[in-house]
C-alpha positions in Angstrom: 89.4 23.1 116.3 92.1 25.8 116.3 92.3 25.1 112.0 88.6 26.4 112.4 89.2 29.6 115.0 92.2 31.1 112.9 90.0 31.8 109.8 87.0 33.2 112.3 89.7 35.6 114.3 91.3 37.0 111.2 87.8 38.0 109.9 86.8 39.5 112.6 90.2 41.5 112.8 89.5 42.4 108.8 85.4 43.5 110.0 86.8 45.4 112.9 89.3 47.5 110.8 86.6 48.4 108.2 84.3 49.6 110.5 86.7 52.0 112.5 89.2 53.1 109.5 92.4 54.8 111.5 92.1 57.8 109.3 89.3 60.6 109.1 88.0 62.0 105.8 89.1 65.3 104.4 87.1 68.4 105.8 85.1 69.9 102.9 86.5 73.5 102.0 83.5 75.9 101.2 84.9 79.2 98.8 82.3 81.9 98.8 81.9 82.8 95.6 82.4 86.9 95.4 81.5 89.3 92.4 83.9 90.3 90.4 85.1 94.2 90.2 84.2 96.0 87.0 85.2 99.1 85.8 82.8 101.4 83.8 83.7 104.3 81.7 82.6 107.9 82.1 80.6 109.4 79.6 81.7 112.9 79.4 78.9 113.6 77.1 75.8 112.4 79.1 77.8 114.1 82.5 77.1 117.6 83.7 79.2 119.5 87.0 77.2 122.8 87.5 79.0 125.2 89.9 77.6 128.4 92.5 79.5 131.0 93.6 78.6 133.8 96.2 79.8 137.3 96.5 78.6 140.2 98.7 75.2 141.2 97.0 75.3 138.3 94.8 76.5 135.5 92.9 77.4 133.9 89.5 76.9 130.2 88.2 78.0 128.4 85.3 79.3 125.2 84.3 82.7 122.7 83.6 82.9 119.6 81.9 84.3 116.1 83.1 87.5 114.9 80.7 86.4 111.2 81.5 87.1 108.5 84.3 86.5 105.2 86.0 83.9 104.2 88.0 84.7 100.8 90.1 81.4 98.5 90.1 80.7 95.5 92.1 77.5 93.7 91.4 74.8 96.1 91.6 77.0 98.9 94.2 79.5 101.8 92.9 82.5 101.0 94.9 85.1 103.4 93.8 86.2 105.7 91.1 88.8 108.5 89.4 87.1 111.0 87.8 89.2 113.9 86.0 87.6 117.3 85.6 88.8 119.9 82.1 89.2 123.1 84.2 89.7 124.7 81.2 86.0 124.2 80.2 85.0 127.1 83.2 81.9 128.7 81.7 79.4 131.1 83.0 76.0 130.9 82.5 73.9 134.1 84.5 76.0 136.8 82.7 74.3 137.9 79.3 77.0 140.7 78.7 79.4 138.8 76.6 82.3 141.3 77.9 81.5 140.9 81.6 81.0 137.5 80.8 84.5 137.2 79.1 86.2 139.0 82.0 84.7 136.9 84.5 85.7 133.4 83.2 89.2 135.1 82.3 89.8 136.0 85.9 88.5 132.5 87.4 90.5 130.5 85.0 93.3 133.1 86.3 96.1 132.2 88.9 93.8 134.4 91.2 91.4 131.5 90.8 92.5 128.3 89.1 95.2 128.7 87.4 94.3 127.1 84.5 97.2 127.5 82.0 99.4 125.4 84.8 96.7 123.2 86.3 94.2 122.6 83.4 92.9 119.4 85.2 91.1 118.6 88.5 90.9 115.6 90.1 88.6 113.2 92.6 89.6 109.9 93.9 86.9 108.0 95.6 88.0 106.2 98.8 84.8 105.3 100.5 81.3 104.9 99.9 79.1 104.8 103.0 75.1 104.0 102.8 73.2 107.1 104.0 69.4 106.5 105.7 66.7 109.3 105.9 67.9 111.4 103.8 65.2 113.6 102.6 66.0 115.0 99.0 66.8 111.1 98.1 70.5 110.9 98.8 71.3 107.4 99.9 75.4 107.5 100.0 77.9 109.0 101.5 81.0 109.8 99.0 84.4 110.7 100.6 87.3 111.1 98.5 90.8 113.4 97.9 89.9 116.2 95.7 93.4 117.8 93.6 92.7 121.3 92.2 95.6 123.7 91.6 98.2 120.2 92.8 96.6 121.1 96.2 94.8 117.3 97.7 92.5 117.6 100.2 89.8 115.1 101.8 86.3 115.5 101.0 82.6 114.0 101.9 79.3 114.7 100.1 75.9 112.9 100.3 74.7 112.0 97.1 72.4 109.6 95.2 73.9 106.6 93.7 72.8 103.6 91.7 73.7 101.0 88.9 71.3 99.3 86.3 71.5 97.7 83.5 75.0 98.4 82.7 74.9 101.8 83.6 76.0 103.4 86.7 75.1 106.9 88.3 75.6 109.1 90.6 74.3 113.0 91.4 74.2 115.5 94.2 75.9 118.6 95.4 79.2 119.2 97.2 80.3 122.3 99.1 84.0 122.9 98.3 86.6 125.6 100.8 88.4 127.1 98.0 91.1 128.3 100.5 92.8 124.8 101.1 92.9 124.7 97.4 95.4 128.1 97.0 92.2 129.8 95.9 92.3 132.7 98.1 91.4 135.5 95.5 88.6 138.2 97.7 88.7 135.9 100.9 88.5 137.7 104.1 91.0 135.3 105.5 93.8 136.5 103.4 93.0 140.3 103.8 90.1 141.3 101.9 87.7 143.8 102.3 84.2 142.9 104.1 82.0 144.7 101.5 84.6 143.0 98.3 84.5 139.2 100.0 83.6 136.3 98.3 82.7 133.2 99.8 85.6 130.8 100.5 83.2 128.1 99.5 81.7 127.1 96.4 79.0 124.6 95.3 79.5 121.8 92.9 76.0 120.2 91.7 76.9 117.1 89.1 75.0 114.1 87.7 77.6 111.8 86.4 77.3 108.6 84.2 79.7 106.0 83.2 78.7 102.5 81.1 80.1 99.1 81.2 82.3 98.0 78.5 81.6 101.7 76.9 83.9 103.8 75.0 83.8 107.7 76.5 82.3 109.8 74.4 83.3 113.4 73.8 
């Protein structure tokens, strides 16, 4: 009898072990897979910056051309980007008097104005991009960035229209710039000029700017 029970106890002890193993399996570990950051090139050449600016009893326009840039892409969303701006390329375009004309892009690329000869580049660095609801003229983002003109940096926010498709990303709208934190004080009635001889210490900026994946800029 007990040459019979050993055999019958040690398989049951065998059975009872593989049922209730001492050890638990390994959790599964689950990576979410994210997108990958791209960066697309400016295309100087398809971009346009228009700017306004108002004087007593009127007001001039014209534009400046981008130099080139980044923009930072993420799936189908702009995320980011540097974009550089040739402040040497000021034009005018309401002035049909080539002399006036002359003299007026000569004083704004002045150290009155911009200062070209010692700053000839401008700069914006994107540091947020914000979705934007209800937004009638079709704006559906909110930009904020530092802005460097004349080695001055100073935060800015616009609204603007943003999108990427098929390799190509874009963005347009309009920003309203205070010249003044930029050293740009030239006819501002903060710095002591005349009421009926002010200009505005702020200035628009209209632009539609494109950039392409895996693009060379062209100029």
């Amino acid at each position: 009898m007990k040459k019979l029970l050993m055999p019958l106890l040690l398989a049951a002890t065998v059975l009872s072990a593989t049922a209730h193993p001492t050890t638990s399996p390994e959790p599964t570990t689950r990576v979410a897979a994210t997108a990958a950051v791209a960066s697309y090139q400016v295309q100087p050449q398809l971009s346009t910056i228009g700017w306004t600016g108002k004087k007593i009893g009127g007001q001039h326009s014209g534009t400046i051309n981008l130099k080139g840039g980044q923009v930072l892409v993420k799936g189908t969303q702009i995320t980011g980007g540097t974009f550089v701006v040739d402040m040497t390329s000021i034009k005018n375009t309401d002035l049909t008097d080539a002399d006036y004309n002359a003299k007026l892009v000569g004083h704004l690329k002045s150290d009155d104005f911009f200062g070209v000869e010692k700053n000839p580049t401008a700069t914006f660095v994107i540091t947020s991009i914000k979705p934007l609801k209800g937004d009638a003229t079709g704006n559906n983002a909110t930009i904020t960035g530092n802005l460097t003109i004349k080695g001055k940096t100073n935060p800015l926010s616009f609204p603007a229209k943003v999108g990427v498709k098929n390799g190509v990303a874009a963005a347009s709208g309009t920003a309203s710039i205070d010249r003044t934190k930029y050293d740009v004080t030239f006819g501002s009635t903060l710095f002591g000029a005349a009421a009926d001889k002010a200009v505005d210490d702020t200035f628009a900026l209209s632009f539609n700017v494109i950039a392409k994946a895996n693009g060379v800029a062209t100029r």
